[in-house]
N, C-alpha and C positions, 0 to 999 in steps of 0.2 A: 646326384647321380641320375635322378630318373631325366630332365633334361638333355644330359648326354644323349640318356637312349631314345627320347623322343626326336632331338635332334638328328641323329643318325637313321630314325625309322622315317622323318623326314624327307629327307636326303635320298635314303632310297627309293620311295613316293614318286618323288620327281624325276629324277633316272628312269622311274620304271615309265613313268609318261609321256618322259625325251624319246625314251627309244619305243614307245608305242607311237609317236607322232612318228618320228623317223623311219619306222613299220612302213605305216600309211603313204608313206613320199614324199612328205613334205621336208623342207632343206633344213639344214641342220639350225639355222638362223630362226625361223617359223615354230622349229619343233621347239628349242629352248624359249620362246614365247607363248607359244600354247602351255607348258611344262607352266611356267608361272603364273597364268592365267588360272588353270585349275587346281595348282595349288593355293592360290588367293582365294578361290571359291570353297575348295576346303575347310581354309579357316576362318572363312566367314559359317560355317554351317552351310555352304548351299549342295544341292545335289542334284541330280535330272529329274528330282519330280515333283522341283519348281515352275511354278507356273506364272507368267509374267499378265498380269489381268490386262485384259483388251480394254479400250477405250472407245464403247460401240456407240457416242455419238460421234469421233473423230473416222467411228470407220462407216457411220451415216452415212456422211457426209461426203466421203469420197466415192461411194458408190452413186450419190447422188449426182455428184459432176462428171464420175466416167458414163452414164448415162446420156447427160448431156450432149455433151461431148459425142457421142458415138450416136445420138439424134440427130445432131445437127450435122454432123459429117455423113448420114445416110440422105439426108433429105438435102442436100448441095449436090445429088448427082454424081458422089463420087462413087458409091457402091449400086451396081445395078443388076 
């Protein structure tokens, strides 16, 4: 029995999501995709106050080349 009613308290979860995305504006197609998207994250445990760890030599690095980058495009006389 208790199944049923998780099932069913499921079920309303997701509806209440559908037409929270559908709220927002998004088409009915998007909303029933975000709808399963956040109930997947549900029953993995996740919540919003996960935090995805940065990888700050990968973001070194690219600070390191837009610098570059934006060196060598001032010093070519394109910005004056």
């Amino acid at each position: 029995m208790a199944t049923v009613i998780m099932d069913g308290n499921k079920q309303w979860c997701r509806l209440a999501w559908r037409l929270e995305a559908l709220r927002a504006g998004f088409t009915p197609e998007v909303a029933n995709r975000l709808a399963f998207w956040r109930w997947l994250a549900a029953q993995r445990g996740e919540n919003d106050q996960r935090v995805v760890p940065l990888d700050t030599s990968r973001l070194d690095n690219a600070v390191t080349q837009l610098e570059a980058s934006f060196n060598a495009w001032t010093t070519s006389g394109k910005l004056s």
